[in-house]
PLY file of the C-alpha trace (Angstrom):
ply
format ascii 1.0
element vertex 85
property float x
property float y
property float z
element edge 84
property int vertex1
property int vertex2
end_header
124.53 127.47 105.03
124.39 123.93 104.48
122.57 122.04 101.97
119.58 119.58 103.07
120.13 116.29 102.07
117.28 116.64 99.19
119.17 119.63 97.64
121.82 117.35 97.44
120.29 114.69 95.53
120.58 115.88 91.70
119.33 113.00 89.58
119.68 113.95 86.45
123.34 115.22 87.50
124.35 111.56 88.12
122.65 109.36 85.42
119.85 107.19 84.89
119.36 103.54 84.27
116.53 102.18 82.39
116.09 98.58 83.81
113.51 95.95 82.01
111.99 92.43 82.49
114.92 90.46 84.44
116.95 92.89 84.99
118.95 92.39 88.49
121.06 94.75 89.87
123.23 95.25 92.93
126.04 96.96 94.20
124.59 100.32 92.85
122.61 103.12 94.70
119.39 104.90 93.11
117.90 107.24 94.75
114.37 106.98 93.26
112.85 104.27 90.78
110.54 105.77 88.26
108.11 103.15 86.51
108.09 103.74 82.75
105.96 100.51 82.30
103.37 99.21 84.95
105.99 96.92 86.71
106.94 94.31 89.24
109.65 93.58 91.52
111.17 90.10 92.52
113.70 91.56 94.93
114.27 95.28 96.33
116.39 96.40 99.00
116.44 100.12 100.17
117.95 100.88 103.39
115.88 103.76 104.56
112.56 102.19 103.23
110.69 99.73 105.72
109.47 96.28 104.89
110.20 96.45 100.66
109.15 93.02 100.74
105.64 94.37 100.39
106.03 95.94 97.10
107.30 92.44 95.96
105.12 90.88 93.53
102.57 94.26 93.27
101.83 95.63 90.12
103.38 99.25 90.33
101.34 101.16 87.88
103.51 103.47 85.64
103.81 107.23 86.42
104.72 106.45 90.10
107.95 107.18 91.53
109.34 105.38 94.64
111.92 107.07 96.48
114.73 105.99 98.79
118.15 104.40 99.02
117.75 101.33 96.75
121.21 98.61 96.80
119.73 95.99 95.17
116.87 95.71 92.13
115.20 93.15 90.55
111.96 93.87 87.77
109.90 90.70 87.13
108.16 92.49 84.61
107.43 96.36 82.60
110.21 99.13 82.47
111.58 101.56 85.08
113.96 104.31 85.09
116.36 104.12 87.84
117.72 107.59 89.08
121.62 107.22 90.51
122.74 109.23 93.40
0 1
1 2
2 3
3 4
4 5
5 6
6 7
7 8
8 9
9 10
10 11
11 12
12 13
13 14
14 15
15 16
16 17
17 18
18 19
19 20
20 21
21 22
22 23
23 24
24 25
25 26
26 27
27 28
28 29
29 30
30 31
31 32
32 33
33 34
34 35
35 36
36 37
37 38
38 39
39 40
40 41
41 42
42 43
43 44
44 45
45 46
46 47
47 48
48 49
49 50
50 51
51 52
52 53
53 54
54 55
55 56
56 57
57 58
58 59
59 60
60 61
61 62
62 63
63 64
64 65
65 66
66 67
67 68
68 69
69 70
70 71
71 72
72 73
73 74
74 75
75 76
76 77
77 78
78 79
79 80
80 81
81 82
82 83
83 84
């Protein structure tokens, strides 16, 4: 039997990030971004998420989790957890 892609994504197998105020990261895949701190974006790229631009400059409140295949991260402001894959 093969695995669905979502049994296949184990977080907590692969690491975490925590990424703050400024923080800019490419290069590197996450599979969800987890806001610690109510937070902003400046730049985010996912390639299976349409139109990020919207979430660009919108306060994120924390406890929310957006999922997909992020390349590229920037936080304007707060504190998120960024889950590898």
């Amino acid at each position: 039997m093969s695995k669905s892609r979502n049994n296949a994504l184990e977080f907590s197998t692969v690491g975490s990030e925590v990424l703050e105020s400024t923080d800019a990261v490419t290069g590197k895949r996450y599979g969800a971004l987890q806001i610690i701190n109510d937070a902003t974006f400046s730049a985010l790229t996912a390639g299976n998420v349409t139109d990020t631009s919207k979430l660009i400059g919108q306060t994120i409140p924390a406890g929310m989790v957006i999922y997909g295949e992020f390349s590229a991260v920037t936080v304007s402001s707060g504190l998120v957890m960024a889950h590898k894959y």
